[in-house]
Each structure stands twice: as structure tokens, then as C-alpha cells.
C-alpha positions in Angstrom: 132.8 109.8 132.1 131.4 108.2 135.0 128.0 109.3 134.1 128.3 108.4 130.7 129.0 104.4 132.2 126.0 104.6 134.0 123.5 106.0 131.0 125.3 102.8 129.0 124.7 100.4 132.1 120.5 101.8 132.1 120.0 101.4 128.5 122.1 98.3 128.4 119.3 96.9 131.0 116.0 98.5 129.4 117.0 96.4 125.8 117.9 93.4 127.6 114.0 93.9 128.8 112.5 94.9 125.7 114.4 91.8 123.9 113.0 89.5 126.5 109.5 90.8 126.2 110.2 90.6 122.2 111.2 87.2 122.4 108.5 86.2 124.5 106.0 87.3 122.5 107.5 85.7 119.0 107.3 82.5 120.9 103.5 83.3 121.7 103.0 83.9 117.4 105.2 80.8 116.9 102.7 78.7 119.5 99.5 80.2 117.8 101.1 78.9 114.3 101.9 75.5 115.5 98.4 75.2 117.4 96.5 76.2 114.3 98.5 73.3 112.3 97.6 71.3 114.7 93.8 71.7 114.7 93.9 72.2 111.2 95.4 68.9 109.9 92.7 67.2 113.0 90.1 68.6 110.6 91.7 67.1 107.5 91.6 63.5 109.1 88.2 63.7 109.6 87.3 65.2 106.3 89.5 62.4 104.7 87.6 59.9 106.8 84.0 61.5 105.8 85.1 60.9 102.2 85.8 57.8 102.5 83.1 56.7 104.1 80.8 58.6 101.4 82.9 56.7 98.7 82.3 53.4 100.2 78.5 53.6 100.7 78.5 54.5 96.8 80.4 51.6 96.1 78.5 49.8 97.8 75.2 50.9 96.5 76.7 50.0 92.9 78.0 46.5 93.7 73.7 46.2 95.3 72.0 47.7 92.0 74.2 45.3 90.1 77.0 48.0 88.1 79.9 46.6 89.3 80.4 42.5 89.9 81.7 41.5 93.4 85.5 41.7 92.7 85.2 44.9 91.5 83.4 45.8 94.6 86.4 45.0 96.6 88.9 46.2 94.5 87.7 49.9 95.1 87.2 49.2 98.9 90.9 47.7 99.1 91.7 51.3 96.8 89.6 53.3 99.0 91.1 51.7 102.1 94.6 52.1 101.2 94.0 55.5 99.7 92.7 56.4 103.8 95.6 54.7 104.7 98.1 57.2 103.0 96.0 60.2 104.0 96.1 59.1 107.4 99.8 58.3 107.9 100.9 61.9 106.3 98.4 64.0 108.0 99.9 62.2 111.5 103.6 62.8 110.3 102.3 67.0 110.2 100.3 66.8 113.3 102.8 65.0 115.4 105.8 67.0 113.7 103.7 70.4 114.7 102.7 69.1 118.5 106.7 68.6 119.0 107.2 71.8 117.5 104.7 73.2 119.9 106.5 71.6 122.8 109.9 72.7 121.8 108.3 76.8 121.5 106.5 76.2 124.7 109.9 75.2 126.9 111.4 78.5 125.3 108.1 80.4 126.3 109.0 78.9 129.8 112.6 79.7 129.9 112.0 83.5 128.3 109.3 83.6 131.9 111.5 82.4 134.1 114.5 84.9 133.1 112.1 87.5 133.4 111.3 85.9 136.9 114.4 85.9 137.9 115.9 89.0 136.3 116.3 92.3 139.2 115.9 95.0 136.1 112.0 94.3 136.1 109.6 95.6 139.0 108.5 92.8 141.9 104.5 92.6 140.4 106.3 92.2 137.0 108.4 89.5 137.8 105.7 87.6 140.0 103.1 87.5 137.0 105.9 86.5 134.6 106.5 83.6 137.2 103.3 82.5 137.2 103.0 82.7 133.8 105.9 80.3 133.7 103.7 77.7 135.5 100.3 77.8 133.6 102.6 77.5 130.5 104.3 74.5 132.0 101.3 73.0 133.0 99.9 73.2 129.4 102.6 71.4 128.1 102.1 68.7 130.6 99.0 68.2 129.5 99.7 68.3 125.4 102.7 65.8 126.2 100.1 63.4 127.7 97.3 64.3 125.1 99.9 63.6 121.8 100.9 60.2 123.8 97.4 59.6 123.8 97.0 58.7 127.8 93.3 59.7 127.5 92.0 57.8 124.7 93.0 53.9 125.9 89.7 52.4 124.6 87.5 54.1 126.2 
């Protein structure tokens, strides 16, 4: 019966590692997700600013060659211009929603480290590399919290 505890006790421990390597790892899918929302709806802004730079120049070309009088000139720049407007507040309200996202899946890619950093079941090599994996992860959220506050780009 005794023995029977132990084999229990071992496999207990070997799926507490497997679910910690598990869990680890869906974080890592969940950061690649978020990242590639992130970068996606970047490129959407500046498609969304292309095109509206290409449909101003053409309006303004018309109002030059004489197709369209001057109030209707700025009627579609004021359309145009709010039209940006809306494009740029909800492609912000997906990127920003997706960078906290990626903050929150990073801490737990952290924490899911730092268990395995601190757990006795894993081998000494094992449990240094998760450890310092645990640092260059929180060190890359340091710097995406100051890049979504915008710290770098004050005017410069």
C-alpha cells in the first residue's frame, strides 16, 4: 500500500509538470495571437491614412480642374476627415484593447516561469532557464507598457 502512495505521489508531480509546461506554452500561442492583432490593426491605420490621403489629393485635383465648386470641395474634406476620424478611434480601441490583453498573457507567462523556478519536482538547469526566462519576459513587458503609453514618441 505504501508503494502504491508513492507511484500516486510521482505521477501526481510529473502532471503538475506537464500542466505547467502546457500552460506555459498556451500563454506563448495566446501572446503570438494578441501580438499579430496588434501589428495587424498598425497596418490598418496606415492603410486608412494612405486612403485618405489618395482621396484628398483627388478631391483636390477636382475642385483645381473646375468639377466641383469650393464648398463642395470642403464638404468631402470635412467627410473624408471625419470618415479618418472614425477609422482611427476604432482601430485604437482594438490595438490598445489587444496590447492590455498582451500584458495581462505576459504576467501569466511570468507567473507559469516563476512556479516552474521555484518548483523542487523540475531538475536545477531546468528551473534556472525557466527563471531567466521569467526575466526577459518581464523585461518585454516593461518595454510594451512604455511603448503603448507612448514615452518614445513625445514630439520627436
Amino acid at each position: 500500500m505504501n508503494q502504491e502512495n508513492n507511484n500516486f505521489h510521482d505521477n501526481r508531480y510529473i502532471d503538475n509538470e506537464q500542466k505547467k509546461i502546457k500552460r506555459i506554452m498556451i500563454g506563448i500561442v495566446l501572446a503570438i495571437i494578441a501580438g499579430t492583432i496588434i501589428v495587424a490593426s498598425d497596418a490598418v491605420l496606415e492603410i486608412s491614412a494612405f486612403e485618405y490621403n489618395m482621396a484628398n489629393q483627388k478631391n483636390y485635383l477636382d475642385y483645381r480642374d473646375g468639377i466641383i465648386d469650393y464648398n463642395e470641395y470642403n464638404d468631402r474634406r470635412y467627410e473624408l476627415l471625419y470618415d479618418l476620424s472614425q477609422t482611427q478611434y476604432a482601430i485604437s480601441i482594438v490595438s490598445n484593447s489587444a496590447r492590455i490583453g498582451l500584458n495581462i498573457i505576459f504576467i501569466f507567462i511570468i507567473i507559469g516561469f516563476l512556479s516552474i523556478a521555484i518548483d523542487m519536482s523540475f531538475n536545477k538547469k531546468m528551473r534556472r532557464i525557466s527563471l531567466v526566462l521569467a526575466c526577459i519576459t518581464s523585461l518585454s513587458i516593461t518595454y510594451f507598457i512604455f511603448l503603448s503609453v507612448n514615452i518614445f514618441y513625445m514630439g520627436f
